[in-house]
C-alpha positions, 0 to 999 in steps of 0.5 A: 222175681227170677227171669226163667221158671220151669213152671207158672200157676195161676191162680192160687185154690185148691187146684194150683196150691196142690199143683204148685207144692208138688212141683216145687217138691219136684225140684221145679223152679215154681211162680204162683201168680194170684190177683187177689191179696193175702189174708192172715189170720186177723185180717179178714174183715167183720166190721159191717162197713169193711164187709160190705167194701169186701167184694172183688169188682175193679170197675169200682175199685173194690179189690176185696175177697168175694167174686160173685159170678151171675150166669141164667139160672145160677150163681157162683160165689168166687174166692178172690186171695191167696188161697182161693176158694178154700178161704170161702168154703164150709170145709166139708170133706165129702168123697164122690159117691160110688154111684158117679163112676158107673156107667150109664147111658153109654157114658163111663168114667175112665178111673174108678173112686177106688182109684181115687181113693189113695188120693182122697186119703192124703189130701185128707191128711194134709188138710187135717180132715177131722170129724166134727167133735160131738162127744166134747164139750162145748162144741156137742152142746150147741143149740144149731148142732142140738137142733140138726141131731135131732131133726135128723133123728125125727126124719128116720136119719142117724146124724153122722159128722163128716170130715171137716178140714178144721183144727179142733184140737191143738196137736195131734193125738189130743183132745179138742179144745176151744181156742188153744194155740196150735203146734207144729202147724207153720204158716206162709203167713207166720202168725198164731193159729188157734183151734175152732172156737165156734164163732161160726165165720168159715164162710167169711174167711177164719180170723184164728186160723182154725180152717185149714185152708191151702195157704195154710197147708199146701202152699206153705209146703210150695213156699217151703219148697222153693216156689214164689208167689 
């Protein structure tokens, strides 16, 4: 480690990867600081005994990814390695409805969602924003994905896929396909990334590196820019 950084993040999500990646773009002398581990692709356990260890709580020695944060009336599940919360995530993509930004009851955002709108489009691109792939097989033909068109349809709703932040398909331009190594897609963590094949661990953290989370994307471009973690 160096003595003198222009710049120190802490902590490694959504919020510091994309701070530490721009500022590293910027010439900036950038340190990443997070307290939890890094997690390659095949590292995230699945065993029930390494799962239940899986937890972060130093009182009792456990060091492991979920945080769980209990306040009166909610609860909050926290990503505790490099890479935050995006580890942890559903990957859903979803914009702010239009409807939060207009004023009501004498309160009013000072930008607007179109504003915003230029700043959605490029995370959306950096994070590989996709929609699930219903017209392909086999991922139309699932039972829970079968199920959900189908109630949807029978409330009076037209199901619709919302941008996922998934690698379905192994470059770009190309069908989706189960499972199949990914190009041109470098990692910080330099292993194999595969498409989406379905096993549907998102939320206990991708071990085929089809989710398309920040230590695969931003920070990789932070690491490429010069920054430390």
């Amino acid at each position: 480690m160096r003595e003198h950084y222009d710049a120190i993040v802490v902590g490694s999500g959504f919020g510091g990867s994309v701070a530490a990646a721009r500022l590293a773009d910027a010439g900036r002398r950038v340190l990443v600081l997070e307290r939890g581990k890094a997690y390659a692709p095949g590292d995230f356990p699945r065993s029930p005994g390494a799962c239940r260890a899986n937890f972060w709580d130093p009182s009792a020695g456990l060091h492991g990814l979920f945080d769980v944060w209990s306040f009166r009336g909610i609860d909050a599940l926290v990503g505790s390695g490099l890479g935050g919360g995006s580890l942890i995530y559903a990957n859903v993509l979803l914009r702010k409805d239009e409807r939060w930004f207009v004023e009501e009851a004498g309160e009013s955002w000072p930008i607007s969602r179109a504003d915003l709108d230029p700043h959605y489009d490029r995370v959306e691109r950096r994070l590989g924003a996709a929609p699930y792939p219903v017209e392909h097989e086999p991922y139309g033909s699932t039972p829970k994905t079968v199920a959900f068109r189908a109630a949807a349809r029978r409330a009076g709703y037209e199901p619709f896929g919302p941008p996922l932040a998934i690698s379905f398909a192994p470059g770009e331009g190309e069908a989706p396909v189960v499972g199949e190594p990914l190009r041109d897609a470098p990692s910080l963590h330099g292993r194999t990334r595969q498409t989406c094949r379905l096993c549907a661990e998102c939320t206990i953290g991708c071990n085929y590196g089809a989710k398309n989370t920040v230590d695969h994307t931003y920070l990789t471009d932070a690491v490429a820019a010069g920054a430390e973690i």
